[in-house]
C-alpha positions in Angstrom: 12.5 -8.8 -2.6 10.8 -9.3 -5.7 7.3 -7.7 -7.2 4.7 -10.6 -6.8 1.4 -9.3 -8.5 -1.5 -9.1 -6.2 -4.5 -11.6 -6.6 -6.7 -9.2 -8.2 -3.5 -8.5 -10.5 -3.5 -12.6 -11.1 -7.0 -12.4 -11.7 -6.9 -9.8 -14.1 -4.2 -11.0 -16.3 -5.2 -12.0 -20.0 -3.6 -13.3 -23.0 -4.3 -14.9 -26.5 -6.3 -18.6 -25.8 -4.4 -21.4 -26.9 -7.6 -22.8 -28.0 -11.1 -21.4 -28.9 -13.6 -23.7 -26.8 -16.3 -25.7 -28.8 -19.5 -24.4 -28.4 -21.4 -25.5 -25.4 -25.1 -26.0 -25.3 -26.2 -23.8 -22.8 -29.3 -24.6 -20.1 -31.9 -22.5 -20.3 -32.2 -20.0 -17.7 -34.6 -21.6 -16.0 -32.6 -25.0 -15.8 -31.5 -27.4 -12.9 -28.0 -27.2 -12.3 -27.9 -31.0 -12.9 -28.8 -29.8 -16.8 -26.0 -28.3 -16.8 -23.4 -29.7 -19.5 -19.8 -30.1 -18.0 -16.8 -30.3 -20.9 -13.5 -31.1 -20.3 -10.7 -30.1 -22.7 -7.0 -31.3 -21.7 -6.5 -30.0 -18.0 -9.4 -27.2 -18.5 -12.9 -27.7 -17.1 -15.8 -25.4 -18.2 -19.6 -25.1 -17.9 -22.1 -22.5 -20.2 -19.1 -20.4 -21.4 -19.7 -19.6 -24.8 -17.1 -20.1 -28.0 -14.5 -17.1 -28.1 -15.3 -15.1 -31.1 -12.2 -15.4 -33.6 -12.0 -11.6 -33.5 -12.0 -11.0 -29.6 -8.4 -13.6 -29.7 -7.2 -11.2 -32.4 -7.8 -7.7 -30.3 -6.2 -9.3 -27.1 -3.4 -10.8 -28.5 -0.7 -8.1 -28.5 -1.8 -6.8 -24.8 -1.7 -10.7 -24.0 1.7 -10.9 -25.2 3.5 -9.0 -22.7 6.2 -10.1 -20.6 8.4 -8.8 -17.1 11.7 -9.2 -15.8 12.1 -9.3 -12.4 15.6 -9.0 -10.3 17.0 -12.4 -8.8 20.3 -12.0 -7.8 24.0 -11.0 -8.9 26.4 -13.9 -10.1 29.9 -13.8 -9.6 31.3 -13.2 -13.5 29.0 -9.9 -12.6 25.7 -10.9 -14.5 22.5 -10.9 -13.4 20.1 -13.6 -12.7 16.5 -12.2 -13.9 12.7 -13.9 -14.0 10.9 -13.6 -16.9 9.0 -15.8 -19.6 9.0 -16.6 -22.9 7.3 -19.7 -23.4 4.0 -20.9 -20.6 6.0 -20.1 -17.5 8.3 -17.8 -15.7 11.9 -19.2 -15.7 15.4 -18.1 -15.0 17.6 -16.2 -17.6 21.3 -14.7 -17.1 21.8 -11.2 -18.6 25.6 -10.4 -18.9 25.3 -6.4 -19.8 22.5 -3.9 -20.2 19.9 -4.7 -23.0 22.4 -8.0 -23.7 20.7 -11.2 -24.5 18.4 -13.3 -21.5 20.1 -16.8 -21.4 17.4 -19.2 -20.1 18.8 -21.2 -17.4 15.8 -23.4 -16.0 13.3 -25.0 -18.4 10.4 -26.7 -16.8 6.3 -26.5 -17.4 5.6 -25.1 -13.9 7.0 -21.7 -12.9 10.5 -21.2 -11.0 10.2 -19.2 -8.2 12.6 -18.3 -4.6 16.0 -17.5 -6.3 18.7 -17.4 -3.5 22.0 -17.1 -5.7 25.0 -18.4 -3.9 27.1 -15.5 -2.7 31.0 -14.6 -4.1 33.1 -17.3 -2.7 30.7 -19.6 -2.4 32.1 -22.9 -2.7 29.9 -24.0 -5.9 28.6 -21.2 -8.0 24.8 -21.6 -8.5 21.2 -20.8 -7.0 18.5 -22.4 -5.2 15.0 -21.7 -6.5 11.8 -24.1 -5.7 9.3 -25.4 -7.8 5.9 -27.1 -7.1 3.1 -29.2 -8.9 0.3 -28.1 -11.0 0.3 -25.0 -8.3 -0.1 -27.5 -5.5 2.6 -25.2 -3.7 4.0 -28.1 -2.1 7.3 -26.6 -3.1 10.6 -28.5 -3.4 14.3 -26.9 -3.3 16.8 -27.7 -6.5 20.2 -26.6 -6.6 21.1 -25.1 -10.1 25.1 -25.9 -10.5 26.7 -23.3 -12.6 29.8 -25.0 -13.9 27.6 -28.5 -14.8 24.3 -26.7 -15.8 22.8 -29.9 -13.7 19.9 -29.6 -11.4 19.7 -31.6 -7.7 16.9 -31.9 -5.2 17.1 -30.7 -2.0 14.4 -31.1 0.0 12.3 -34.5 0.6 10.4 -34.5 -2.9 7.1 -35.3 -0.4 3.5 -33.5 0.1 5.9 -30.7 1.8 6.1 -27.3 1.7 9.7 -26.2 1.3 11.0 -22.1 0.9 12.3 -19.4 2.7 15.7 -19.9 1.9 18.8 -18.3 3.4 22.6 -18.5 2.5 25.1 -17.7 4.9 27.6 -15.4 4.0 30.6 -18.0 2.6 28.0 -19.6 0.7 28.4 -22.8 3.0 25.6 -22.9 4.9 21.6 -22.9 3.4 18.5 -22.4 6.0 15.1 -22.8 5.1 11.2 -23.5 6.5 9.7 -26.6 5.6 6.8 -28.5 6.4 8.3 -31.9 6.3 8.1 -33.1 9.9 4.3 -33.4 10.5 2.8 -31.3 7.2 1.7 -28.6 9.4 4.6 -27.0 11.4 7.0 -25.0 9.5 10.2 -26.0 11.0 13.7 -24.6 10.4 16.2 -27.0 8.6 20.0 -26.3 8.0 21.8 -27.8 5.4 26.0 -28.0 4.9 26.7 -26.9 1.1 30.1 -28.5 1.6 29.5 -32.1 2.7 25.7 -32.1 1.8 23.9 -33.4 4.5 20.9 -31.5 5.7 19.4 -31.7 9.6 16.4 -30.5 11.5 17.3 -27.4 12.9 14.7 -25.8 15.3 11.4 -27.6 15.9 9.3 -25.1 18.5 5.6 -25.6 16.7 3.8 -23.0 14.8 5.8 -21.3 11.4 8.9 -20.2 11.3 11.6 -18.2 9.1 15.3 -17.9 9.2 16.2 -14.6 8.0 20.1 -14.1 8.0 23.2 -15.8 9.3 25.5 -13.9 11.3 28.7 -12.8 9.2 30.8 -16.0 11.1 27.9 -18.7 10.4 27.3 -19.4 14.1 24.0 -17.9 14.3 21.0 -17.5 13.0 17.9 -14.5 13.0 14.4 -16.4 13.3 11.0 -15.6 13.5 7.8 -16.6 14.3 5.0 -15.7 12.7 1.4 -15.6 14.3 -0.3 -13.2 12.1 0.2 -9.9 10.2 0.3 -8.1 13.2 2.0 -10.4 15.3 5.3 -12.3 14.9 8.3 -13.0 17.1 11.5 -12.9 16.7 14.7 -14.5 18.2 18.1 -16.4 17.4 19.5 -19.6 17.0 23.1 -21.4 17.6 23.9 -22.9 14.5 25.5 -25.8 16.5 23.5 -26.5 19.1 20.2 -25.2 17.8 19.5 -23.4 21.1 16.8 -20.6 20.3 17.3 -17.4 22.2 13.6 -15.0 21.7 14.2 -11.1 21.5 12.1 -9.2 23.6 9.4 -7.8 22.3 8.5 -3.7 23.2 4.7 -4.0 24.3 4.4 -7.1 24.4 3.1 -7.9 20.9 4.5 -6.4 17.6 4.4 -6.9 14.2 7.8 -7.6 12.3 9.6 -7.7 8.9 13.0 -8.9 7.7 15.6 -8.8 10.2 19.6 -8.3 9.7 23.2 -8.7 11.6 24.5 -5.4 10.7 28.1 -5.9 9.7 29.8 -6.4 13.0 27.5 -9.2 13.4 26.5 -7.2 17.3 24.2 -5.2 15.8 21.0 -5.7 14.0 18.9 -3.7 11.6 15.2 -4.7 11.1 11.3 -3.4 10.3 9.0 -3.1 13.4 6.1 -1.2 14.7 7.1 -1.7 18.4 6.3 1.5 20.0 8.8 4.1 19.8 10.0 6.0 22.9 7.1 4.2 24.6 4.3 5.7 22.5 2.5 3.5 20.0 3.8 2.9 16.6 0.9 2.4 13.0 3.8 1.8 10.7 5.9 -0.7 10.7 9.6 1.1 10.1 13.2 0.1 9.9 15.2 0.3 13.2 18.9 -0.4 14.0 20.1 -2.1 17.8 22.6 -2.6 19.1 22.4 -4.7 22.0 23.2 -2.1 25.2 22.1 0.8 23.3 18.6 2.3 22.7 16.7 1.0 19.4 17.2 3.8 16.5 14.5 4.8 14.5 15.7 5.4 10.5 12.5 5.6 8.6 10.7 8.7 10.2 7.8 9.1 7.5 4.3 7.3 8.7 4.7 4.5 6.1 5.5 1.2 6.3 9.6 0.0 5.4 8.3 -2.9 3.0 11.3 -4.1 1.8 15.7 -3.5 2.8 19.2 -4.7 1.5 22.5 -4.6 3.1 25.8 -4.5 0.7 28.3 -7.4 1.0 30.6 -4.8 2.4 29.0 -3.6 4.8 28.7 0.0 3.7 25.4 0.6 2.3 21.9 -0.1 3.6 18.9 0.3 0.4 15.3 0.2 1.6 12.2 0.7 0.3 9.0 2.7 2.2 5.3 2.0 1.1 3.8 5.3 0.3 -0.4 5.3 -0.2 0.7 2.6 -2.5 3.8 3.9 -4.6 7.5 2.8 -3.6 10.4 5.8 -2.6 14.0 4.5 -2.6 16.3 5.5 0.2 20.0 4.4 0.3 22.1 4.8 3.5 26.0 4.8 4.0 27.0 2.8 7.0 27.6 3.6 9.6 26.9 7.2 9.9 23.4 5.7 8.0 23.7 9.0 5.7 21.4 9.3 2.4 23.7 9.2 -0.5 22.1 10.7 -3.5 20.5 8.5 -6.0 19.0 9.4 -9.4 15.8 10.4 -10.2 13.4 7.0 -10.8 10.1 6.9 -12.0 7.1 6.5 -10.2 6.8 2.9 -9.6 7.2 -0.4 -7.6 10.3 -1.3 -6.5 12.1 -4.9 -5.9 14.9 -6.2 -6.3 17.7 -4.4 -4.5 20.3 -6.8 -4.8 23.7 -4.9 -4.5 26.3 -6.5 -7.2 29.8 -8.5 -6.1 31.9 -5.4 -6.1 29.1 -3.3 -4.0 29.4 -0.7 -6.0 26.0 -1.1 -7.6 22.0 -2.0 -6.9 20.1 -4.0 -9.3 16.3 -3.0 -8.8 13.5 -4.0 -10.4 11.0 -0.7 -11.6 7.4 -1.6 -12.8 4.9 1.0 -13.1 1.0 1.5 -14.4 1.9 1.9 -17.8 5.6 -0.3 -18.3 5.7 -4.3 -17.6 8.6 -4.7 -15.0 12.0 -4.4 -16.2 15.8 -4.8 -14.3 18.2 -1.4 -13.6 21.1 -1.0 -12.2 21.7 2.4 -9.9 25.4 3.3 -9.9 26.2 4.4 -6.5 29.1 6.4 -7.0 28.0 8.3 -10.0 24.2 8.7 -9.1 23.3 7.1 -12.6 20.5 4.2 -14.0 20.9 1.9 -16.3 18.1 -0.6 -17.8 19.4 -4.3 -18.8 16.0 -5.6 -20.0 13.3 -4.6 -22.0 10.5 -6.5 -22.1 7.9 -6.8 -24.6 4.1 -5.1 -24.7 3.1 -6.7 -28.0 4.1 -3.8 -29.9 1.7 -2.0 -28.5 2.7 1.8 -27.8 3.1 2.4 -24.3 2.2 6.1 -24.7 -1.8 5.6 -25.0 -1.4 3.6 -21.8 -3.4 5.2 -18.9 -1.9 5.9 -15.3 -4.4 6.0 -12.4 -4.9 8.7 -10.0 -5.5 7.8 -6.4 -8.5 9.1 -5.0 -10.5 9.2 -1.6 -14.3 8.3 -1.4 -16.1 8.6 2.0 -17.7 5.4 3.9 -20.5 4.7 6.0 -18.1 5.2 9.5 -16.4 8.4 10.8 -13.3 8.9 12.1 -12.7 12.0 15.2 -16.4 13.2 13.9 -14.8 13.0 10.4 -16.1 10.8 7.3 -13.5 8.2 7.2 -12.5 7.6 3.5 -11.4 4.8 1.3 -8.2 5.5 -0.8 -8.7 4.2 -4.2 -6.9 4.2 -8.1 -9.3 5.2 -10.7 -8.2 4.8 -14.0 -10.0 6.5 -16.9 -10.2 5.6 -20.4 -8.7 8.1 -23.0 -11.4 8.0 -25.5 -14.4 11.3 -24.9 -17.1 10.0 -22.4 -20.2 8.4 -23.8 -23.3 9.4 -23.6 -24.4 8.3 -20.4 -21.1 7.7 -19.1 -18.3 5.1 -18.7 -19.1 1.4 -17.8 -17.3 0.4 -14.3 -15.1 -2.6 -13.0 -14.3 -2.6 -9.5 -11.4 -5.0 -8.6 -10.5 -5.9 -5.1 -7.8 -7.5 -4.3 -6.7 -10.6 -2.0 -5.2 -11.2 1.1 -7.4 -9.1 2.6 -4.3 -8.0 4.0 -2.9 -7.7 0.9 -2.8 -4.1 -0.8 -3.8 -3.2 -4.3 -1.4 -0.8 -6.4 -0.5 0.9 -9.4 1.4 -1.7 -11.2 1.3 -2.5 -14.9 -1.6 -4.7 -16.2 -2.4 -5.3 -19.7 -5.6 -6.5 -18.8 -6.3 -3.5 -17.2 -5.3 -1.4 -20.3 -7.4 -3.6 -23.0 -10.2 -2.9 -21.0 -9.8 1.0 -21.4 -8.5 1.3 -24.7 -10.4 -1.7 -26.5 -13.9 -1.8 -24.1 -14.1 1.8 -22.5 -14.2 0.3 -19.5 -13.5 2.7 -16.2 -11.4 0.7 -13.9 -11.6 1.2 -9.8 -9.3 -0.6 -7.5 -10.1 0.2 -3.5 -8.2 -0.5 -1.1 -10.9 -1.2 1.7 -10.3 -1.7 5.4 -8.3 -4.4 6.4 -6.0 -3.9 3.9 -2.1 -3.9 4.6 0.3 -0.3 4.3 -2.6 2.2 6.0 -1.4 0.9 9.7 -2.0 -1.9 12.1 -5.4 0.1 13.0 -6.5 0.0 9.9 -5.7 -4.0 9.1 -7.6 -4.9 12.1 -10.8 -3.0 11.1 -12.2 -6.2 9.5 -11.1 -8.4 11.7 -13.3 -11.5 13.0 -16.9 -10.2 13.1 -16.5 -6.9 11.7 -15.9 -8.9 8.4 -18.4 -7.2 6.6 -17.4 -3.6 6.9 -15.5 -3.6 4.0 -18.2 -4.7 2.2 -20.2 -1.8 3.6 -16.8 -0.4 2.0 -17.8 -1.2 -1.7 -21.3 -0.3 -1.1 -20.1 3.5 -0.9 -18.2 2.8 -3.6 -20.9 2.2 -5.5 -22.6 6.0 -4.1 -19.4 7.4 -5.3 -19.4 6.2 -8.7 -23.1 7.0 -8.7 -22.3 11.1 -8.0 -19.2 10.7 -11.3 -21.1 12.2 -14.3 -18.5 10.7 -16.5 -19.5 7.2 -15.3 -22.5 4.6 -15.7 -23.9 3.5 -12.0 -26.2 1.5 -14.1 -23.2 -0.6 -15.4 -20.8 -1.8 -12.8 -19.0 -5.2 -12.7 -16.9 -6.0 -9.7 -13.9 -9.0 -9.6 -11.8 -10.2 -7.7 -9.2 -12.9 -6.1 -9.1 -15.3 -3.6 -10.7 -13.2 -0.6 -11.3 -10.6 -3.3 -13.7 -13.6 -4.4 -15.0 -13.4 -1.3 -16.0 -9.7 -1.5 -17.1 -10.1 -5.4 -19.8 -12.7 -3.7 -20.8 -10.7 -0.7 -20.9 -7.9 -2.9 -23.5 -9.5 -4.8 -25.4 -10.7 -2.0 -25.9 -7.4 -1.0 -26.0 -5.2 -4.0 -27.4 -7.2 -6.6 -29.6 -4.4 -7.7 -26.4 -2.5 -8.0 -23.9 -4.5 -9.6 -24.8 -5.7 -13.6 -22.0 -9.2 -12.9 -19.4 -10.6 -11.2 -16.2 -12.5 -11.6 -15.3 -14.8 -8.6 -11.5 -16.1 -8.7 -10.7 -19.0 -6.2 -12.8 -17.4 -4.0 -13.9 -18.1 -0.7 -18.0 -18.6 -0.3 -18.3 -19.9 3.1 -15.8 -19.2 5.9 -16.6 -22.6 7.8 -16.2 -25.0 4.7 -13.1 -23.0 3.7 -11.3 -23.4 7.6 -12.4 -26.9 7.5 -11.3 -27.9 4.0 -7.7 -25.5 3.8 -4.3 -26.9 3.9 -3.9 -27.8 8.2 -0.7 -25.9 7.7 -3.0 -22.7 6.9 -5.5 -23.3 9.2 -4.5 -21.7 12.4 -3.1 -18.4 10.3 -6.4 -18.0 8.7 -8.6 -18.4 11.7 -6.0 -15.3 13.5 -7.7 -12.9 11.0 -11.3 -14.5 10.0 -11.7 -16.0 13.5 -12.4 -19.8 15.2 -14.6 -21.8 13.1 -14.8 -24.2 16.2 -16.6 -21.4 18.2 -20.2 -21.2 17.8 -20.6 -17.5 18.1 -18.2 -17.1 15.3 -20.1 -20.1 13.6 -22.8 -17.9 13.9 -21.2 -15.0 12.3 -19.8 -17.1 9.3 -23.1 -18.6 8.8 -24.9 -14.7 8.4 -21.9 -13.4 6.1 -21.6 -16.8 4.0 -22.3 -16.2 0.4 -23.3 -20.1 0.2 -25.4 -19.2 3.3 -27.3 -16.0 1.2 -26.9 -17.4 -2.7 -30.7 -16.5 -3.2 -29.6 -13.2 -2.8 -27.5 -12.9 -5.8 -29.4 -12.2 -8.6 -26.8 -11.2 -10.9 -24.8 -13.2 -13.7 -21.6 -14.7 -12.0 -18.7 -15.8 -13.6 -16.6 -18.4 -10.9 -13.0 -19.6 -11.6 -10.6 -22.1 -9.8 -7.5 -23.9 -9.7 -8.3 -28.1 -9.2 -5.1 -28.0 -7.0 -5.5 -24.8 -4.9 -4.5 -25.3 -1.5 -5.0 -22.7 -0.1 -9.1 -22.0 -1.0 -10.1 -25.7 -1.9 -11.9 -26.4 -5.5 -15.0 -27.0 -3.7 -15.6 -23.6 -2.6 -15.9 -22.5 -6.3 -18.2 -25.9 -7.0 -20.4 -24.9 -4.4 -21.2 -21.3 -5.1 -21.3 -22.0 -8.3 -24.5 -25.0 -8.1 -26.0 -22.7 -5.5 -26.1 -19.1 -7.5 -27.3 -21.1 -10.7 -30.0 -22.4 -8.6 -31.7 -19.3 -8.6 -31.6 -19.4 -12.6 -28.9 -16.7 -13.2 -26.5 -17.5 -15.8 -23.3 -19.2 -13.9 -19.6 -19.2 -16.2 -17.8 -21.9 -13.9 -14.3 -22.5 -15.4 -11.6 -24.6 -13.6 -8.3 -25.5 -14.6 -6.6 -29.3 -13.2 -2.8 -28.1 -13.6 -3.6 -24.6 -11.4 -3.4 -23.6 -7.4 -4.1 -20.5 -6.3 -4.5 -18.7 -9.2 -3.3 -19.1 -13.3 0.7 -19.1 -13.9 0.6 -21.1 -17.0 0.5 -18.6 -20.0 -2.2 -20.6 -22.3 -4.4 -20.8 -19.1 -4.2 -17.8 -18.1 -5.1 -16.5 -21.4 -8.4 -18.4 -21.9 -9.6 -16.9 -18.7 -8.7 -13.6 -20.1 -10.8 -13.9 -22.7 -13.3 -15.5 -21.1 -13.5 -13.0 -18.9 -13.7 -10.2 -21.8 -16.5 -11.9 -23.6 -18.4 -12.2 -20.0 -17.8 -8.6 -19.6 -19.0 -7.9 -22.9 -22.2 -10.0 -22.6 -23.2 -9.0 -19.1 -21.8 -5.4 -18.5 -21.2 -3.4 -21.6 -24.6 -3.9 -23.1 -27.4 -1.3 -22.0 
């Protein structure tokens, strides 16, 4: 597993520009959007954003230089494989001992991502990663040969998506999901590491994952996915490719990895099947073994988001989701006994990747005030050790802030009780001001998708440098509160959690140490969604907005979305193709209601997002400036679904600071 940042975490992140824009002639308020003065500067796209001042690239530049390493996997001479960047892109680097020196392994312009090292004895040493396009996320597969340092393609090189990727225990076998066949199925493809040759696996329709080999090779743990709350799994014969389905307890059940246990009989995996026939929220980590009763080994009410199984067989690592914060467990097989582990800081955990001999667990550790960084837990001794470092600027990590999570009512009740809205609210350091802190509510993607306390710089610059309070909700529908809660947006209830961060707004309006009368909201993807519904409803609430690859109309975006998308999507926004859910889309669509935003808007996109096409940012964009507010629209033609490229990724930082500065702070 590995700690991707959430959207509103993408959205968020800053750095120094590259390149101060030229100044652009802005319309008049009162101007048609066809007066509106379109400059395009390499791969970046930008209307009526103003020059960065020379001074605001000087404050963001140490909190823009900051960098991560995240866990990818052990190699066999006992180093570690780690992501991290230190040029435009995240690439991979070996690290040979702790705080040793990060070899950098891949070099390419787009970011490396879906390390699957090959396993001792493997017969090559190596790893698989993919890469895609300008953020296309047409992904391909590359094979990373250790002993030549040469690179080979794997997968068709096509308009395919290509990732997933599973090595079977020997090393010799390599299963992954692809989209190859007809660009909308994901289909399961096998490929021989020995002789090379790759072949269609399992073809069934709909999207697939492999998940682990059996300890012999000759099988293989599917799944298939439906949506967040639904997914099936089963197995397949490696040789024949006959699919056998599990049954599923209910009926219909949510699922996460699944794992042969050692004696390859056995399995361990994360469900929230019922348990003992009564209903299950949480989705926890089970063990079967076929004849036997299902065992239940996570007992607290949290979701299992993440487990690891040693190459030996003898220890089991997993991770539960706790209102947001990560708690390490690590069993001894098979009595599935806690061993004792050392004492870790409050944090996100990934990683857990146990090393050749088993004797220890690499883990990745990032927390609200520390960029993530790789340790090593020495099971025997109960000890941690750090092998990276990485670098804040310089900046001293002791005046960062860490949030506290708090609860906020909302508009519904729950048993005849106020049902409330967990949230982190971070605080600047600095004495309140006179009439109280300025607010900036972020929301994150998904929407099932959940917003936690992980490091971001932007975050920090904006309470250290602007005074800025920070508030990050984590409104219905969002993921690690229970399959109850992830459904209460669902379909037509879409707009409840926007009714969500309108009590947000009466919460921050009863905080004497904040300003009601200055309150921003931004967000990602379907956080852009909220950012514009948001708007359309409280416009004489909230001072600006920031829209990043967004969603402004739920018809346009189901027609226009990548086919191999479209049917996931429509399980949690609903049928496009049915008119009373037409109807629906066409009431909620922030297109639909643009005359009702009457606040500045700032909207960014990536040209090659495929996931929430350019258009939907185009659109909102010449609709909202049609009313005569001021409209920041800022694309970038080598960008998806949101910024990986450092120099990118900065601009809109700053960009985002200055329209922040001009729209928010002032009084």
């Amino acid at each position: 597993m590995r700690l991707i940042p959430s959207l509103s975490s993408l959205a968020f992140a800053l750095a120094l520009p590259a390149l101060a824009q030229s100044p652009v002639a802005t319309a008049p308020k009162d101007a048609s959007p066809a007066a509106v003065e379109r400059i395009e500067q390499g791969n970046r796209v930008t209307e009526q954003i103003p020059e960065i001042p020379a001074d605001l690239v000087e404050r963001l530049n140490r909190y823009q230089n900051t960098r991560g390493a995240s866990v990818e996997g052990w190699t066999a001479d006992d180093c570690l494989l780690v992501s991290t960047r230190f040029a435009e892109t995240s690439q991979v680097h070996r690290v040979c001992q702790p705080l040793g020196m990060r070899e950098q392994l891949t070099f390419y312009p787009e970011p490396v991502a879906g390390v699957a090292v090959a396993p001792p004895g493997a017969p090559r040493e190596g790893f698989v990663f993919g890469k895609d396009r300008g953020g296309d996320e047409f992904s391909q597969l590359y094979w990373f040969d250790a002993a030549t340092r040469e690179t080979t393609l794997l997968t068709d090189g096509k308009r395919s998506q290509n990732g997933g990727t599973v090595l079977s225990d020997d090393g010799g076998l390599m299963a992954w999901s692809s989209t190859a066949r007809n660009g909308t199925d994901r289909d399961l493809w096998l490929r021989d590491a020995r002789t090379g040759e790759s072949r269609l696996l399992l073809q069934e329709g709909g999207t697939w994952s492999a998940l682990d080999f059996s300890p012999d090779g000759e099988r293989l743990l599917v799944s298939r996915y439906v949506s967040i709350n639904e997914s099936y799994p089963g197995e397949v014969d490696v040789a024949s490719g006959a699919l056998r389905m599990f049954p599923v307890e209910g009926g219909k059940a949510a699922f996460g990895d699944f794992r042969y246990a050692p004696d390859g009989v056995g399995v361990y995996y994360v469900s929230d099947e019922p348990v003992d026939s009564a209903p299950s929220e949480f989705q926890t980590l089970r063990y079967h073994r076929p004849g036997t009763a299902p065992v239940q080994l996570s007992t607290a009410p949290w979701d299992v988001d993440a487990f690891e199984l040693s190459g030996d067989g003898r220890h089991l690592a997993y991770v539960t989701n706790e209102d947001g914060i990560h708690r390490l467990t690590v069993l001894a097989l098979p009595a599935h006994t806690p061993i004792a582990l050392p004492e870790l800081p409050v944090a996100l955990i990934g990683g857990l990747e146990f090393s050749p001999d088993n004797r220890r667990l690499a883990v990745t550790l990032n927390t609200a005030t520390s960029p993530s960084d790789t340790h090593v837990i020495d099971l025997g001794a109960a000890t941690l050790v750090r092998w990276t470092k990485s670098e804040v600027g310089g900046l001293d990590t002791t005046g960062f802030v860490a949030p506290t999570l708090v609860r906020y009512p909302t508009f519904d009740t729950v048993d005849g009780a106020p049902r409330t809205i967990p949230a982190f609210y971070y605080l600047p350091a600095r004495p309140t001001p006179a009439g109280g802190y300025p607010v900036v509510i972020s929301i994150h993607g998904g929407p099932e998708s959940q917003a936690r306390p992980g490091f971001n710089a932007s975050t920090q610059f904006l309470l250290d440098q602007l005074g800025v309070a920070v508030l990050v909700p984590n409104v219905r529908g969002s993921s690690g509160y229970g399959k109850t809660w992830l459904t209460l947006d669902n379909a037509e209830k879409r707009e409840d959690s926007v009714r969500d961060i309108g009590a947000l707004l009466d919460w921050i309006a009863q905080q004497p140490e904040l300003d009601a009368s200055r309150v921003g909201v931004m967000g990602g993807s379907y956080g852009g969604y909220m950012v514009l519904a948001s708007l359309m409803h409280y416009s004489d609430r909230i001072r600006a907005g920031i829209d990043v690859v967004g969603i402004s109309d739920f018809t346009t975006f189901l027609t226009n979305t990548e086919e191999y998308r479209r049917d996931l999507r429509r399980a949690e926004y609903g049928d496009e193709r049915d008119p009373a859910m037409r109807a629906v889309f066409d009431r909620i669509s922030p297109l639909k209601n643009a005359h009702r935003i009457d606040a500045p808007l700032f909207v960014a996109q990536g040209r090659n997002d495929p996931r929430v096409p350019y258009t939907e940012a185009e659109q909102i964009a010449t609709a909202v400036r049609a009313n005569g507010n001021p409209v920041w629209f800022l694309m970038f033609n080598d960008e998806g679904h949101g910024f990986r490229k450092k120099s990118n990724s900065d601009y809109f930082g700053a960009a985002s600071v200055l329209f922040w500065q001009q729209h928010l702070l002032e009084r």
